[in-house]
SETIMI-250999 format. One line per field, with one value per residue: residue number from 1; residue in three letters; x, y, z of N, C-alpha, C in turn. Coordinates in steps of 0.2 Angstrom, whole numbers, plus 5000, padded with zeros to 4 digits. Layout:
num	(NUM ...)
residuo	(ALA ...)
n.c1	(X ...)
n.c2	(Y ...)
n.c3	(Z ...)
ca.c1	(X ...)
ca.c2	(Y ...)
ca.c3	(Z ...)
c.c1	(X ...)
c.c2	(Y ...)
c.c3	(Z ...)
***
This chain:
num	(1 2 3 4 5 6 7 8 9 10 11 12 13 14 15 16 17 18 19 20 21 22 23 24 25 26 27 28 29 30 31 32 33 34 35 36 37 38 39 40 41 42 43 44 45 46 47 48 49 50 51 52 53)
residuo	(UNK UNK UNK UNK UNK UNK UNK UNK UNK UNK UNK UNK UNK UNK UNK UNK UNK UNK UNK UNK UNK UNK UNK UNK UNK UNK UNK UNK UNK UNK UNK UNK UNK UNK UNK UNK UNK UNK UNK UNK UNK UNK UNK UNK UNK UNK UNK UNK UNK UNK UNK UNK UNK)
n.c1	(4788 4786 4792 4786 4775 4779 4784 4772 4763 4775 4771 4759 4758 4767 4757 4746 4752 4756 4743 4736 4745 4745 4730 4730 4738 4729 4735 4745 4764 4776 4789 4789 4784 4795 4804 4795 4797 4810 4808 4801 4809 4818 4813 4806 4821 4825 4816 4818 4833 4836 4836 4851 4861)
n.c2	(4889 4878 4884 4896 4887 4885 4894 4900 4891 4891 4902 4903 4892 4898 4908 4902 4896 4909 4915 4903 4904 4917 4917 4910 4916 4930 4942 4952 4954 4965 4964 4949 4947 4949 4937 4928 4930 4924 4911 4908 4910 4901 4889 4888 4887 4875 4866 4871 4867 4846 4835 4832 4821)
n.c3	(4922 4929 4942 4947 4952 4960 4968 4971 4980 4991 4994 5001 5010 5017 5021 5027 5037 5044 5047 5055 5066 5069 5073 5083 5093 5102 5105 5096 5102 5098 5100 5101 5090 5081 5084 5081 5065 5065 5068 5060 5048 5053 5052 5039 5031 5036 5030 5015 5017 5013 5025 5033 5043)
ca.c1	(4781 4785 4798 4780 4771 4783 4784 4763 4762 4777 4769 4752 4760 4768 4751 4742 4755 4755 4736 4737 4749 4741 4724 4729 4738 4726 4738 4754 4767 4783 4796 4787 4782 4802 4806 4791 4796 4815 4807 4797 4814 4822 4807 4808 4825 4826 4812 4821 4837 4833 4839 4855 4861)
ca.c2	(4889 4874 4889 4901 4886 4883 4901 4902 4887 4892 4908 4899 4889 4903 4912 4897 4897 4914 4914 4901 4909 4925 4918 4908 4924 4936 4948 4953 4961 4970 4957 4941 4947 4949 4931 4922 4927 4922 4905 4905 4907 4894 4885 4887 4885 4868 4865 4870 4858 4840 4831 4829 4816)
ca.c3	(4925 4938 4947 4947 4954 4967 4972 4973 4983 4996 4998 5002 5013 5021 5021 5032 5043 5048 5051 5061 5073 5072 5075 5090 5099 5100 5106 5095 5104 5094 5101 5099 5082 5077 5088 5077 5060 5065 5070 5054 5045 5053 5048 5030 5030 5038 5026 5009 5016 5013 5033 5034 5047)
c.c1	(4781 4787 4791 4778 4773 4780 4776 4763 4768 4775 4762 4753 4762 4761 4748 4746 4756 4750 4736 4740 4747 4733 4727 4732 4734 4728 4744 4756 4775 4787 4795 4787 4789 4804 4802 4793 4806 4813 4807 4803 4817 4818 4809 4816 4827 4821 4815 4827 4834 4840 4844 4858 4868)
c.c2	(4885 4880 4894 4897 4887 4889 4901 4897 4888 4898 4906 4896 4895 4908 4910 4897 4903 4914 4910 4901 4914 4923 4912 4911 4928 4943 4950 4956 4960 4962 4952 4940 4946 4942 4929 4924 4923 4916 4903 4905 4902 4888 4882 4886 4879 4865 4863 4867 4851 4840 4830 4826 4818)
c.c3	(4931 4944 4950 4951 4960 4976 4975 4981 4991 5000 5002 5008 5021 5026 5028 5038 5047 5052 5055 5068 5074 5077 5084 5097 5096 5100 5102 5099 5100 5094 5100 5091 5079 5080 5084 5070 5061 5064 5062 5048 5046 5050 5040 5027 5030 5033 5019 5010 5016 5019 5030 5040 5048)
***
């Protein structure tokens, strides 16, 4: 059940995080869309490793 919450709460996370990028360009265009979700992978990637130094 924690694995269920995890997932809810990552996707949530995810969720807010898009809207806030979408809402503060008003405009998509094609390439940036593909360039922001790379970003946003790197994102959650750097997120699910804990810093290594």
């Amino acid at each position: 059940i924690l694995f269920l919450q995890l997932g809810f709460t990552l996707g949530n996370v995810v969720g807010m995080y898009l809207a806030q990028n979408y809402d503060v360009s008003d405009h998509i265009h094609i390439p940036n869309l593909a360039k922001k979700l790379e970003e946003i992978k790197k994102d959650l990637d750097a997120k699910k490793k804990p810093p290594s130094c």
